[in-house]
Rosetta silent file (secondary structure, phi, psi, omega in degrees, C-alpha in Angstrom):
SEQUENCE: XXXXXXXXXXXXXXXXXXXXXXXXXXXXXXXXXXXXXXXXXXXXXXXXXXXXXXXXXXXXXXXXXXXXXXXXXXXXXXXXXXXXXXXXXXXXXXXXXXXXXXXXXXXXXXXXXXXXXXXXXXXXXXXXXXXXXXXXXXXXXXXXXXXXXXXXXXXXXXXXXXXXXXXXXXXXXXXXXXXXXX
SCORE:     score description
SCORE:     0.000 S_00000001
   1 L     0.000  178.323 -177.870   76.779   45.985  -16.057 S_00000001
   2 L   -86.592 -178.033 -176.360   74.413   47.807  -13.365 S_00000001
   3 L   -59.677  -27.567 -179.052   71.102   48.920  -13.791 S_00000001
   4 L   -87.007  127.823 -160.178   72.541   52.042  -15.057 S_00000001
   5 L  -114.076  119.344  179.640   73.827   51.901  -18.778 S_00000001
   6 L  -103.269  159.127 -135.726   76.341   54.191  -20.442 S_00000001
   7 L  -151.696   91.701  164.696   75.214   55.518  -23.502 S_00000001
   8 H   -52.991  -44.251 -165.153   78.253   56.405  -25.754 S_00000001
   9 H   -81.230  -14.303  161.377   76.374   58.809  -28.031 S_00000001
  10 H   -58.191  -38.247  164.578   74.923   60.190  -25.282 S_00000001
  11 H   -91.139  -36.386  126.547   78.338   61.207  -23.593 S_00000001
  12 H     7.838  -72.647 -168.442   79.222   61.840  -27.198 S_00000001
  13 H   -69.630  -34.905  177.324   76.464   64.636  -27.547 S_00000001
  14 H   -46.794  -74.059  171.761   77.596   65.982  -23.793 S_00000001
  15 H   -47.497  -14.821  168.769   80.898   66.829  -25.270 S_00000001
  16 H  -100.128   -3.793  159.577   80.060   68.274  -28.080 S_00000001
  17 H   -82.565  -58.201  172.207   77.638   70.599  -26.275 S_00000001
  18 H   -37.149  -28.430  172.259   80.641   71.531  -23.565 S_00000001
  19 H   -78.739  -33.842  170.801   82.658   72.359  -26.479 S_00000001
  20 H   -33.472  -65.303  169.261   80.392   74.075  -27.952 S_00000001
  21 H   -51.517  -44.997 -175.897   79.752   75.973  -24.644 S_00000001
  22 H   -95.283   11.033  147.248   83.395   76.444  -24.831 S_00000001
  23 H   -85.843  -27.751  166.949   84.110   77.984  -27.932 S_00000001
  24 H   -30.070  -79.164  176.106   80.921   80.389  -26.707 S_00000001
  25 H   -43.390  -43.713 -166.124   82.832   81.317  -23.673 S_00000001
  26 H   -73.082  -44.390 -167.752   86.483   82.165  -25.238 S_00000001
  27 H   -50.019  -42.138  172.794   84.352   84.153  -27.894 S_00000001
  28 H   -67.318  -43.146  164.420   82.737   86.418  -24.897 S_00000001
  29 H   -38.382  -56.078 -163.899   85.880   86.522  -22.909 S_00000001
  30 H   -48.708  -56.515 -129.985   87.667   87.960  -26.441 S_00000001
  31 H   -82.646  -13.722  174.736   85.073   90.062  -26.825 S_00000001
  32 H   -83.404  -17.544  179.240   84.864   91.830  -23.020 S_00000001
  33 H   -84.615  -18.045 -174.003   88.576   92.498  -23.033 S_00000001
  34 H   -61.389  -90.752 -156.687   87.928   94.184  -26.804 S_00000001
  35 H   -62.696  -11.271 -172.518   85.511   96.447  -25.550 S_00000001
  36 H   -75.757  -52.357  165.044   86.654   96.664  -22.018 S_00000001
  37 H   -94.140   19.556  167.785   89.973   98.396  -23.585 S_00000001
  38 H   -93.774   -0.937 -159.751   88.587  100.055  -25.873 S_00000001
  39 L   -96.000    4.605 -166.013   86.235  101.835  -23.335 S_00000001
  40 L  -101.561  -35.751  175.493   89.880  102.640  -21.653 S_00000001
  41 L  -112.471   70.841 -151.656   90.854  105.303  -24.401 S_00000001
  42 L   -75.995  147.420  156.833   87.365  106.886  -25.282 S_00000001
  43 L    92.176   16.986  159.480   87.358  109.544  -28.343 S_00000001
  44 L   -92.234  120.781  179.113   91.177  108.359  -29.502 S_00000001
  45 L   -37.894   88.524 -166.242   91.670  108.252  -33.414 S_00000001
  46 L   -94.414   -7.565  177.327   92.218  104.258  -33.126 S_00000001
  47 L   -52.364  -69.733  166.316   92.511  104.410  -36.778 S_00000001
  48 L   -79.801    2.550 -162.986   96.303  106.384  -36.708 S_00000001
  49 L  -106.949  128.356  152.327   97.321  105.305  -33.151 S_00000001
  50 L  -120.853  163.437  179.560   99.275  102.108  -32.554 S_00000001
  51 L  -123.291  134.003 -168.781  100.519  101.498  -28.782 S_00000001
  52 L  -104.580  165.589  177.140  103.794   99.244  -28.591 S_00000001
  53 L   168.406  157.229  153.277  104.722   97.372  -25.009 S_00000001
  54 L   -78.744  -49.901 -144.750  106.354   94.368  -24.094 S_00000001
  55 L  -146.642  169.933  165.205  103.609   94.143  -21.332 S_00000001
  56 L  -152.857  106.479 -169.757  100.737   95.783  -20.051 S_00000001
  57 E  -133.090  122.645 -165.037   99.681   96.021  -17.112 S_00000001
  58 E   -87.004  116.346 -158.402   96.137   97.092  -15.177 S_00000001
  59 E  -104.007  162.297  149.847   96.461   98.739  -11.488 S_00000001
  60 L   -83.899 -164.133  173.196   93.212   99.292   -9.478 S_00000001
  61 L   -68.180  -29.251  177.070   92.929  102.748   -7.646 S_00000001
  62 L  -105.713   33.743  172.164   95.300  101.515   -4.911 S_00000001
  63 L    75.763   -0.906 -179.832   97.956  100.558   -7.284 S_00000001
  64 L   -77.265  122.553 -166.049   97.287   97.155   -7.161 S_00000001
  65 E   -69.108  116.210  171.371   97.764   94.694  -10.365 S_00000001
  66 E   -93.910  -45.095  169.035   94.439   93.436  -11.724 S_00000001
  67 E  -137.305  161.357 -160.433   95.415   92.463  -14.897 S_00000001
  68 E  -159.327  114.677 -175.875   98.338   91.638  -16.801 S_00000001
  69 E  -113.658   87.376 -166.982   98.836   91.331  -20.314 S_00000001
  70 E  -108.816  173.199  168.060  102.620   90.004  -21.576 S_00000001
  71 E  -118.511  127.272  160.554  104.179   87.757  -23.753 S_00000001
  72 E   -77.222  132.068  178.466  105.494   84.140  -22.483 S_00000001
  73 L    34.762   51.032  169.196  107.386   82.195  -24.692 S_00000001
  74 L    78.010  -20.648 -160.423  107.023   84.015  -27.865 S_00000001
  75 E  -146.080  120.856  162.235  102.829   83.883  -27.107 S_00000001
  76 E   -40.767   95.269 -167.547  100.631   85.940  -25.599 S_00000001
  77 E  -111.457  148.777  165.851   98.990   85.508  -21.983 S_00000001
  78 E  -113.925  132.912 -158.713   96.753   87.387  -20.435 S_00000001
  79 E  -158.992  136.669 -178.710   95.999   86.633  -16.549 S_00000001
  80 E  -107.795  136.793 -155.334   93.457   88.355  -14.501 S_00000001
  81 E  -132.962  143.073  162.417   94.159   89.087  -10.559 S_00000001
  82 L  -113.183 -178.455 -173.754   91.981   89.995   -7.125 S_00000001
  83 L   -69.266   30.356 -175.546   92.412   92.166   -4.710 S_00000001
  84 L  -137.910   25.265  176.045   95.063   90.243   -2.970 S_00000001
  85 L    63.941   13.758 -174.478   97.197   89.621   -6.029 S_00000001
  86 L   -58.366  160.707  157.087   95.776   85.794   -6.212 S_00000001
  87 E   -98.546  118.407  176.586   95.466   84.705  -10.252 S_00000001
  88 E  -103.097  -18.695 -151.930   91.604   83.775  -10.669 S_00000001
  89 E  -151.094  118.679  135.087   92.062   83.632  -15.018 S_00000001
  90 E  -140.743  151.475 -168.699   94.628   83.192  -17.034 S_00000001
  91 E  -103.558  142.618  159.484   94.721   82.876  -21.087 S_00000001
  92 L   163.765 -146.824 -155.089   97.638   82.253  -23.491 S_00000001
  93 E  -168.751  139.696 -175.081   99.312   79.587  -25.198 S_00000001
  94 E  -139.139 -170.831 -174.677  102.151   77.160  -24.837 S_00000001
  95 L   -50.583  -29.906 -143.908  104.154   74.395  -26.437 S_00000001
  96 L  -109.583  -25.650 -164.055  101.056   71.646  -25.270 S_00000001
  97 E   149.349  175.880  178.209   98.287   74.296  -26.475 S_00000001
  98 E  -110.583  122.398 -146.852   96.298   77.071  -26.281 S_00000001
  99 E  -179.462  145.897 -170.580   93.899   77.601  -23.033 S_00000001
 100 L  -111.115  120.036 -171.086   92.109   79.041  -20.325 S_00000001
 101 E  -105.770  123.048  173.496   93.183   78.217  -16.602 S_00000001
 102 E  -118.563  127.544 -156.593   90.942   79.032  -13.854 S_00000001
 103 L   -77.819  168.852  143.921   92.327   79.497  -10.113 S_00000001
 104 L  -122.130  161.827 -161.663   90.722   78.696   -6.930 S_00000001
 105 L   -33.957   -7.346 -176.097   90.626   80.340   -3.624 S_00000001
 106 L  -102.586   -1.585  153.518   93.977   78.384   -3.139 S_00000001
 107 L    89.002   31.462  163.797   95.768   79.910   -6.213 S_00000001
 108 L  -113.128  111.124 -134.509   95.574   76.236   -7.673 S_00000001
 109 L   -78.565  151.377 -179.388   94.586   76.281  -11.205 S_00000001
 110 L  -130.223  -19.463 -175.323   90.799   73.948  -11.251 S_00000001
 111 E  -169.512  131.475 -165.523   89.592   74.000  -14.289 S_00000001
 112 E  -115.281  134.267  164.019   91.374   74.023  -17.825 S_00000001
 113 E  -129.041  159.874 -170.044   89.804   74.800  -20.957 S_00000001
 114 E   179.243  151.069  164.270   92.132   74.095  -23.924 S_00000001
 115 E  -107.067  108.125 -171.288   93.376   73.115  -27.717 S_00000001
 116 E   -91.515  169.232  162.063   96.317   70.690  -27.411 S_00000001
 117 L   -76.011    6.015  168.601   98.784   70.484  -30.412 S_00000001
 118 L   -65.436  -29.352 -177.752   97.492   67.772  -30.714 S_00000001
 119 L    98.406   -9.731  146.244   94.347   68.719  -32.106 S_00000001
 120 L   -64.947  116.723 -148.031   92.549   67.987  -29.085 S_00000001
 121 E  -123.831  125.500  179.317   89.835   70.305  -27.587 S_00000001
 122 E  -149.249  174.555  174.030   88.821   69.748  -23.686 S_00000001
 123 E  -133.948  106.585 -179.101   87.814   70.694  -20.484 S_00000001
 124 E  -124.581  164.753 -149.155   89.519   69.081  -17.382 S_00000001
 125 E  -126.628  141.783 -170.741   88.727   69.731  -13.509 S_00000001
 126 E  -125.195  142.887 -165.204   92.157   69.366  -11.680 S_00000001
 127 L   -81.656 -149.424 -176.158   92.446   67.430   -8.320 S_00000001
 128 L   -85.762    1.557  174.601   93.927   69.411   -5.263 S_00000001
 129 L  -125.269   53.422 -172.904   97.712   68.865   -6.808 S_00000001
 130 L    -4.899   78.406  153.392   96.298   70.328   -9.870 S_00000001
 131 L  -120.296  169.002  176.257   96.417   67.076  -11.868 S_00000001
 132 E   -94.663  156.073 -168.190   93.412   66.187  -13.584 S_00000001
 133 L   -91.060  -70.421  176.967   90.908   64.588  -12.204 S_00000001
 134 E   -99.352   81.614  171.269   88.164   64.895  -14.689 S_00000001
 135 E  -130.157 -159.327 -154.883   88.363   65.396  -18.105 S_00000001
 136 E  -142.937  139.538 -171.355   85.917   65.530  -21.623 S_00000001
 137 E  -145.766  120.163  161.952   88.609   65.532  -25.048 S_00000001
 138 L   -92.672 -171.136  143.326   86.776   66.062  -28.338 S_00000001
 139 L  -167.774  174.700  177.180   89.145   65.734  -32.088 S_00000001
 140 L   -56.649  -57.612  173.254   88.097   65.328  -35.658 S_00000001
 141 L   -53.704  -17.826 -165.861   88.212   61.275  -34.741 S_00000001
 142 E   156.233  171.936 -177.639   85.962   60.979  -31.664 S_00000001
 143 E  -124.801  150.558 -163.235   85.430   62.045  -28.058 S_00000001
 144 E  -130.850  155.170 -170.987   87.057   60.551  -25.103 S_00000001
 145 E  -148.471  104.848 -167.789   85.606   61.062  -20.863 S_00000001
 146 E  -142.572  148.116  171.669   88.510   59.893  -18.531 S_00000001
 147 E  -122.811  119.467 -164.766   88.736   59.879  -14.626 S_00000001
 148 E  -107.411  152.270  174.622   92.175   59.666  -13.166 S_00000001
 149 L   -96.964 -172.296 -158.418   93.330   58.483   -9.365 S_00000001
 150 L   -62.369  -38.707  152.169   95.626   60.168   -7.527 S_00000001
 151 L   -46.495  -39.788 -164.845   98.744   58.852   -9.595 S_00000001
 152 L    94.819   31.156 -176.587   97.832   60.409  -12.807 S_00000001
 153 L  -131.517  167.891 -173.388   96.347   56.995  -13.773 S_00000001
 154 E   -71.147  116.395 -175.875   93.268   56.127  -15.339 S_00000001
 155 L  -104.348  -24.433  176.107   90.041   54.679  -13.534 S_00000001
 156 E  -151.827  142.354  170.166   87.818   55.373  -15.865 S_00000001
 157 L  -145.086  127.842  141.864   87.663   56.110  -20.181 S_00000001
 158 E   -98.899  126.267 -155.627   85.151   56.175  -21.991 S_00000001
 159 E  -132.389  160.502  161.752   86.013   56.641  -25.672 S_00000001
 160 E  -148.188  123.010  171.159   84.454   56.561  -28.991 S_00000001
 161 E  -135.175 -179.558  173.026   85.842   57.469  -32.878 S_00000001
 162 L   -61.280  -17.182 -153.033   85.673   57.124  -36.214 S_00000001
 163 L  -138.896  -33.558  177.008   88.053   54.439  -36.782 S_00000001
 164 L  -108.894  -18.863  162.922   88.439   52.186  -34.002 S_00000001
 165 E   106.757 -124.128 -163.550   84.388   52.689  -32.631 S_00000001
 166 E  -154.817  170.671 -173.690   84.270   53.014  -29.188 S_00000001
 167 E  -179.676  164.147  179.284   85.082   51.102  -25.473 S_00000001
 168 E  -109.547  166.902 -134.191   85.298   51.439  -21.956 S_00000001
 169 E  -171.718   93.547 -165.852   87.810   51.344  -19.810 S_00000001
 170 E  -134.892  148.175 -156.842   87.668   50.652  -16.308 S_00000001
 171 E  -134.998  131.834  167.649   90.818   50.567  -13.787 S_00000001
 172 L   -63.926  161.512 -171.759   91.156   49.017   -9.914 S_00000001
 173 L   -45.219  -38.211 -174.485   92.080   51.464   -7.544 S_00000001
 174 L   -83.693    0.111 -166.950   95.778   51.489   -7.730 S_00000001
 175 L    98.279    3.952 -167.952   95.630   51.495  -11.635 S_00000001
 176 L   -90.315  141.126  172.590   96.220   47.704  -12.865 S_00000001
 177 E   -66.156  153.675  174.917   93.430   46.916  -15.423 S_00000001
 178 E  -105.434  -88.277  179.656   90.297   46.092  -14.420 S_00000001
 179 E  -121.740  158.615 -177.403   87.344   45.609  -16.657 S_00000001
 180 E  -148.439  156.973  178.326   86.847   46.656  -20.211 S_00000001
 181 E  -121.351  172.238  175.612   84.609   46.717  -23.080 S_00000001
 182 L   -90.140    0.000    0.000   85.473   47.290  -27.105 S_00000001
C-alpha cells in the first residue's frame, strides 16, 4: 500500500459518529416540526381537539406551497418546498426504508439519510443522476464505506463486522476486480 494506511477502526469510529450525528439530526428535525405546529394553533385545548386530513398542506403569504404533509403508500412523508416550488427536504418511508432526502439547486435529491429494511443505517451523497456516489452503512454486524463509478459499480469498500472481520475492496475503472485485502 501507499504511504497512507487505512485504519479500519478508524473509519469504523467515523461511522458511528455520522450516525450518531444522524440520529441527532432526525431528533431536531422531529422536534422543529412539533413545535413549529404547535406554535400554528396557539391557546387551542390540544387535549379535546383532534384534526383529521388526508394531507396537509403549508401556503406562504402568496399562496405558495412550502410544505406538504401526506401519506404515500400507506406511510407518511413530509417534504419541505422554496419559493419556486423546488423540493429542498423530504421525510417518509418506503418499501427499502425510512429516510431523509435532501434536494439540490437542481431538484436532484444529494444526500440520503436512511434505515433500510434491511437493518441498515447510512448516509449516501448521490452523483449528478442521483445514484450514489458515496456512501457510510452501519448494522448490528459491522460498518461498510463504498465508492461507486458511474455504473452503479463499486471502486472502492471498505468493510468490517463481527463475523467475517473486515477487507478492502478495490475496483479498476470500468468495475472488473482489482485489488483486495481480507
Amino acid at each position: 500500500m501507499s504511504e497512507q494506511s487505512i485504519d479500519v477502526r478508524s473509519v469504523a469510529s467515523r461511522v458511528d459518529d455520522l450516525l450518531r450525528q444522524l440520529r441527532f439530526l432526525r431528533a431536531g428535525v422531529v422536534t422543529l416540526f412539533i413545535a413549529w405546529a404547535a406554535s400554528l394553533f396557539p391557546g387551542m385545548p390540544w387535549v379535546h381537539s383532534t384534526v383529521k386530513a388526508r394531507r396537509f398542506v403549508l401556503r406562504d403569504e402568496t399562496g405558495r406551497t412550502r410544505a406538504d404533509l401526506s401519506v404515500r403508500d400507506s406511510a407518511p412523508v413530509l417534504r419541505f418546498y422554496d419559493s419556486s416550488g423546488a423540493t429542498l427536504l423530504e421525510m417518509g418511508k418506503s418499501s427499502r426504508g425510512t429516510g431523509v432526502a435532501i434536494f439540490g439547486m437542481d431538484q436532484r435529491m444529494r444526500i440520503a439519510l436512511l434505515t433500510t429494511s434491511k437493518g441498515r443505517n447510512g448516509l449516501v451523497v448521490m452523483n449528478d443522476e442521483e445514484k450514489p456516489a458515496l456512501a457510510t452503512f452501519a448494522s448490528e454486524g459491522g460498518v461498510a464505506f463504498e465508492m461507486y463509478g458511474r455504473e452503479d459499480t463499486h471502486l472502492v469498500e471498505i468493510h468490517a463486522n463481527t463475523t467475517h472481520g473486515g477487507g478492502i475492496r478495490l475496483a479498476k475503472p470500468g468495475g472488473e476486480p482489482g485489488w483486495s485485502a481480507p
